[in-house]
N, C-alpha and C positions, 0 to 999 in steps of 0.2 A: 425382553423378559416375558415370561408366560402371564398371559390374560389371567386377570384370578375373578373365578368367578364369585358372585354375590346371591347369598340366600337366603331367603325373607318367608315371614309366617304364611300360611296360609295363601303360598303364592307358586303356580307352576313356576319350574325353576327353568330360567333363558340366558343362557350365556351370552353377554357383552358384545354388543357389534360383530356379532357372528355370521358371515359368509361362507357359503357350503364352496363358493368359485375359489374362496383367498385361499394361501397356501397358509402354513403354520403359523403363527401360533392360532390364527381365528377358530380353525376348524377341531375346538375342545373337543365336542360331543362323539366327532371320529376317531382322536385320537385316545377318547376314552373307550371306545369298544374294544381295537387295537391294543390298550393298555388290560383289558378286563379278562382278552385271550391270553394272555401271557403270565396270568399271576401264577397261577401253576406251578410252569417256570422259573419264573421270577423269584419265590418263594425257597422252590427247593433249591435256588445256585444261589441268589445274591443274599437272602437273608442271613443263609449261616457265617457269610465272613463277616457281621456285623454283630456274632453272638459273644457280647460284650457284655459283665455286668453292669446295670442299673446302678450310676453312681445317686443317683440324684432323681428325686421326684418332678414329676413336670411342670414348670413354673405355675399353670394355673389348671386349680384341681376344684371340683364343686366344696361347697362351704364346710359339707359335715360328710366327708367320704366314708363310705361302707367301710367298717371293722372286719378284717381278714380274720375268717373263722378258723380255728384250729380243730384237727383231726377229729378229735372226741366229739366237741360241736357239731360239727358237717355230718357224723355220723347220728347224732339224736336228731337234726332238723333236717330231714329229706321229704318232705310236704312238698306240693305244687306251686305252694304262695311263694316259698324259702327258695327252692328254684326260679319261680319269675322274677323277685327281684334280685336273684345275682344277673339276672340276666338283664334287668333294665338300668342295675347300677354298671354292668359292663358297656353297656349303651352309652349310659352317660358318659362314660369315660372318654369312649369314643367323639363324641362331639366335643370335647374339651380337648383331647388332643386334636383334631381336627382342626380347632378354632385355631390352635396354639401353632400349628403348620404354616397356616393362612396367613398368621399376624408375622413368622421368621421369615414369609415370601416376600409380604408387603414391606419389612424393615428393612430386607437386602437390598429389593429393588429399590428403594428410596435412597438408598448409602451407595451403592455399587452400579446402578443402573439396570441391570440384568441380574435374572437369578441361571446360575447355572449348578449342574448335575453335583457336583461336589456339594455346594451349599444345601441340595437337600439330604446328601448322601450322609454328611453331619449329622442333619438334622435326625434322620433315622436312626443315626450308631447312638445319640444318646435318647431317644424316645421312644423306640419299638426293641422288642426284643424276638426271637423265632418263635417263641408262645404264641405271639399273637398269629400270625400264620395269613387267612384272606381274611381281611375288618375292613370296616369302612376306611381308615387311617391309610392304612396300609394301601388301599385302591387309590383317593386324592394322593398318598406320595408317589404311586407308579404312574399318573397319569401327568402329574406336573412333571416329573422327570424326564418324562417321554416330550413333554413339550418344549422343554428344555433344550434337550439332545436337539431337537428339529431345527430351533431357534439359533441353537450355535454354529451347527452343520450351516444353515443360509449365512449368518454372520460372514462366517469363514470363505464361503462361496463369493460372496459380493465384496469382500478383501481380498480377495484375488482378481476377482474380475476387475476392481478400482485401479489394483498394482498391473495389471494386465496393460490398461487404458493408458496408466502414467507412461509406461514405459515405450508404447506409442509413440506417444507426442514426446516426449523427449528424442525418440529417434526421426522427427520430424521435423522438429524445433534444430536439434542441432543438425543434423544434414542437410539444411535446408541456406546453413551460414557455410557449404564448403565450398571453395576459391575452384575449383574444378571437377571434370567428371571423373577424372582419373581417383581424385581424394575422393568424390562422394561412393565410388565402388569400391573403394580401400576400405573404408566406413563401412558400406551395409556387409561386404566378408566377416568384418570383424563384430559389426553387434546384431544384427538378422538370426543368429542360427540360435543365443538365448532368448528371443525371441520366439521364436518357434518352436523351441522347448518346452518355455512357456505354455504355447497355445496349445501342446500336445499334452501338459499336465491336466488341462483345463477338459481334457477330451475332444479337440476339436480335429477334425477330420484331416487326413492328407490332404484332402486335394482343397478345403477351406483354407489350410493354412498356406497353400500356394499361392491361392487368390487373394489370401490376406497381403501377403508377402509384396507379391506383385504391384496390388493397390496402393503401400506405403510408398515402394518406390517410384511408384510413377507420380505418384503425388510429393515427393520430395523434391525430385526434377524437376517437375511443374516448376514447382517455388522457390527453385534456381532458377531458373528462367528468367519468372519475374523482380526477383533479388539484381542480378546483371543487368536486366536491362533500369532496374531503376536506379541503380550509380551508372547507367552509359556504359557497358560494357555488351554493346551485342555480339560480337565475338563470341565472347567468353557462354552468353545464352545459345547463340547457335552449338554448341559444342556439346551442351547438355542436351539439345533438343535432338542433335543427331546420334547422340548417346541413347538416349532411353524414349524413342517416339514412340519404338516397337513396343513397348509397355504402356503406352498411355493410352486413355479413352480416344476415338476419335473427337471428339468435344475439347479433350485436350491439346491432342495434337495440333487441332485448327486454332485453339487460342492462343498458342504460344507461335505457331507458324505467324499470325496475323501480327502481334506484337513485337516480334522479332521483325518485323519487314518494316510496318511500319516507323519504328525505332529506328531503324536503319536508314529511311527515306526522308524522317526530320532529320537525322547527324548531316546527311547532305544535302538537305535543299539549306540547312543552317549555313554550312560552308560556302556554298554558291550564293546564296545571300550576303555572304559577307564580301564574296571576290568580285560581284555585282555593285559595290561604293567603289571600289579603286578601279575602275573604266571609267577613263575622262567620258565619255557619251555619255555615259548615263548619270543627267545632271538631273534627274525627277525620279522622284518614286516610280512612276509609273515607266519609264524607260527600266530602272531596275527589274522589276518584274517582270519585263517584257525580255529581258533580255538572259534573266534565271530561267527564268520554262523554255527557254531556246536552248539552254546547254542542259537541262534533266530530258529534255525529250532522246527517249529511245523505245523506237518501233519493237524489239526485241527483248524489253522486259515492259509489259504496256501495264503492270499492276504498280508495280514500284514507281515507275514514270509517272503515273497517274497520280501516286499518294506524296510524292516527292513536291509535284506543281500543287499541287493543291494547299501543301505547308508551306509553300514561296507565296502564295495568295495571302495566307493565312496571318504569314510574316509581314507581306508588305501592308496588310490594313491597323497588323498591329504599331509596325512604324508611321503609320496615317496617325492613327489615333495619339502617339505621344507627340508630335508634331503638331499636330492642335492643340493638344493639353499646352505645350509651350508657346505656341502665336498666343491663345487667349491670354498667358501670365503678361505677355508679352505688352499687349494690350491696356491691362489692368494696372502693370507699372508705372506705364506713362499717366494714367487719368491717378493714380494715387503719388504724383510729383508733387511737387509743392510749388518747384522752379522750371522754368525752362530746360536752364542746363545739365538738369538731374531728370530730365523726360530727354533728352540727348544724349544722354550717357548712357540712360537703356538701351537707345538705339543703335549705337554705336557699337555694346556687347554683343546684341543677338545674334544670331547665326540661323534662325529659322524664319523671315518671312522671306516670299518672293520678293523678288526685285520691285516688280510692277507695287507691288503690295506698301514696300519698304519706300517708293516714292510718296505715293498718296498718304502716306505715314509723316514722313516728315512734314510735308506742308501743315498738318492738321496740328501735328504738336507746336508749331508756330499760333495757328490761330488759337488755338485750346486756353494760350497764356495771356495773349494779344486780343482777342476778340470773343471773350466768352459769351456770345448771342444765345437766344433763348432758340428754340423750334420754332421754323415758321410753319412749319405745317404737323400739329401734336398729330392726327391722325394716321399719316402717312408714316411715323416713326413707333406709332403700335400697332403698324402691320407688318414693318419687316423687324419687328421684334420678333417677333414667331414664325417669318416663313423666310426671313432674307438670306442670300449667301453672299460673300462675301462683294460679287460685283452689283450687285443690287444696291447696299448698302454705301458703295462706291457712286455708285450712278447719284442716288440722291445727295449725295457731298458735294458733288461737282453741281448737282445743278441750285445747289443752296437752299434745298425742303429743311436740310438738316443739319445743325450746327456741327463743327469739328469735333466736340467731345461726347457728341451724340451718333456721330460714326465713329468713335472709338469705342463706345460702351456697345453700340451694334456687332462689330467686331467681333469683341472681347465674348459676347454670348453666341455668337454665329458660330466661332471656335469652340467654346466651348462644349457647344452643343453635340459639333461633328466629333469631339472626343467621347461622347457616353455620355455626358452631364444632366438627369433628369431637372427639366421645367416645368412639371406637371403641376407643381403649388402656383407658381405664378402666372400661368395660365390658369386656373382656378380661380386665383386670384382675382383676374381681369376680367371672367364671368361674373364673380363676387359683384363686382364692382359696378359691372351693367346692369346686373338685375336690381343693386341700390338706386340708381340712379333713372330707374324706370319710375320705381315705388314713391322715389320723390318726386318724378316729375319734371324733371331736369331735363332741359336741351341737350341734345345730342354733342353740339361744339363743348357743351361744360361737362358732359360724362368723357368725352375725347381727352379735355385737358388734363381732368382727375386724374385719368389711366396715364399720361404721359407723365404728370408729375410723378407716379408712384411704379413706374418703371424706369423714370431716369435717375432715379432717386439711390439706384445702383451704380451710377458712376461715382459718387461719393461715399458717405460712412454708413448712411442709411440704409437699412435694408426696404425689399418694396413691403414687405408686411407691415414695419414701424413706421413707415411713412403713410397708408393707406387708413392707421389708426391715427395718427395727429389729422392728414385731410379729413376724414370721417370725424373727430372731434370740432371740427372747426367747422362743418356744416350743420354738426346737431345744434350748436351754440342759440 
């Protein structure tokens, strides 16, 4: 809608957030000199198709309007007084219809949003007549109109450039779902050239719209690419990319070369990963992997070789990691038994410790039922809480530092650990617990024990933090 400007007594008149930089509607005061050249004009072609009689007085008129003198009259009063005021009541008039323009802008734009050329052009067929010729009245309607016209003109502009934009991304959006290069070039034949059309209505150059043209496609290709290869179809991506590289940014081109090879080099270290379990020799992880980078190794493609061993590496830590995740459940079943022969029966399911692992297991779930001893040594069993591996935690079993379900619970967190499993609260924890037992004053063997009670306290239902607040209750006692 045109800005309507505001004018106040005794006040230089400033049109409303006016910027000489913004384009229309801000720039009134330009578009009123623009409109000021032209009344002329204006006058002699557009008023007479509007010389319509006056059906009707203008809704608001000064209280007591000048008496329209007749001939005989006008003829006895020809004085200078008798002339200034037809001439000051012709004023007035003027500002009352003025006002009354102002207020049919203001009621559009408030109903309609925008006022445009029609709604004033109305406005003029019932309130001006060619009598009046250049007036003030006359000047505010050719200037709003003029802002109007400017107003619709961008309107119209930025609805096309919006439908311009949509029509983009839909040919991007959907080219971007076709099953091949052959369909996506059937495609851009078929909707590119209204497209282009398009950008030729809007004015834009040959040779931008070639560049335009160009950058769609190659960016719809792109995004086959990445479409293929994200269902596992690098095939289907290399076809595209040999299709349309010649159109793509080098930026592009390298992206999709890289993802495409790569894609290609996990499909088959995946496979050889796989045919790596069915070789009797390779009875360990680590034979596996050793024996997948012996069959991708090739001198003759040394990028794909490289990215291929590097995904067998990648694979065999992540088969590390769930293998532990199952030794520690492993672990945790037996110490959460109730009976022997239901800590046997786990044993008997598993499928993942070692041998060596799976003897020193057995023995322990005998004594864990039979011999539930306390730690003979609590220190020794909160150090390889935190640093033990598996044969450490072994070694002090055997040599009886540590009861049987205190090399179970060692275990069961040793696995855990090598899966990912953050311990960083209960090592906190176990600081917590030194620096308590500074402050009290306590012997070193009685901060030892605390910490052991409130880290084995995880072999059973207790966790160490609910455990470390009943010990801590029962020394503030």
């Amino acid at each position: 809608m045109p800005t309507i400007p505001i004018y106040q007594r005794q006040q230089r008149y400033t049109a409303p957030r006016v910027d000489t930089s913004a384009p229309s509607p801000a720039r009134l005061p330009k578009a009123y000199e623009n409109s000021l050249q032209q009344i002329s004009a204006f006058t002699q072609s557009a008023l007479p198709l509007l010389d319509t009689p006056l059906n009707k007085a203008p809704a608001k008129q000064e209280a007591n309007p000048p008496q329209r003198l007749a001939p005989q009259d006008v003829l006895k009063e020809e004085s200078g007084e008798q002339d200034a005021a037809a001439l000051e009541a012709n004023a007035d008039r003027e500002v009352y219809l003025r006002a009354e323009l102002m207020q049919s802008v203001r009621e559009t734009a408030a109903q309609n949003g925008a006022v445009q050329t029609r709604d004033l052009d109305a406005f003029a067929e019932s309130h001006f007549s060619p009598a009046q010729g250049d007036t003030p009245a006359t000047r505010d309607y050719l200037l709003l109109r003029h802002t109007a016209q400017q107003e619709a003109q961008s309107a119209r502009r930025q609805q096309r450039m919006q439908l311009a934009a949509q029509e983009e991304n839909l040919l991007r959006q959907v080219g971007a779902s076709a099953s091949s290069a052959q369909a996506l070039e059937a495609y851009f034949a078929q909707q590119l050239p209204a497209y282009e059309q398009r950008l030729r209505r809007e004015g834009a150059s040959k040779d931008a719209i070639q560049k335009m043209a160009a950058s769609l496609r190659a960016d719809t290709a792109a995004q086959c690419v990445r479409r293929s290869l994200a269902v596992g179809e690098a095939g289907q991506a290399q076809e595209f990319l040999a299709k349309y590289a010649s159109q793509m940014t080098p930026s592009q081109q390298q992206e999709c070369a890289q993802k495409i090879l790569y894609s290609a080099a996990d499909s088959q270290a995946r496979q050889v990963w796989e045919q790596s379990a069915l070789e009797p020799e390779n009875n360990s992880l680590q034979k596996r992997e050793q024996w997948a980078q012996k069959q991708l190794a090739d001198p003759a493609h040394p990028t794909f070789s490289a990215a291929a061993q590097q995904r067998i590496s990648a694979l065999r830590a992540a088969e590390q990691t769930r293998v532990h995740d199952n030794q520690a459940k492993v672990y945790r079943a037996v110490l959460g038994a109730e009976k022997e022969d239901e800590a046997q029966r786990v044993l008997n399911s598993q499928q993942v410790l070692e041998p060596e692992e799976l003897s020193i297991l057995h023995r322990a779930v005998g004594e864990v039922f039979t011999r539930p001893q306390r730690c003979a040594k609590p220190e020794e069993f909160n150090q390889l809480y935190f640093s033990a591996d598996e044969k450490s935690a072994a070694r002090a079993y055997e040599k009886g530092h540590i009861s049987a379900r205190d090399y179970c619970l060692l275990q069961a967190v040793c696995h855990s650990r090598q899966a990912g499993q953050d311990d960083a609260n209960t090592r906190l924890l176990c600081n917590g617990i030194a620096r308590w037992g500074k402050q009290k004053e306590l012997p070193e063997k009685d901060v030892q024990e605390i910490t052991y009670a409130v880290l084995s306290s995880a072999a059973g239902t207790e966790e160490p933090s609910s455990a470390w607040k009943r010990v801590k209750a029962l020394f503030d006692l």
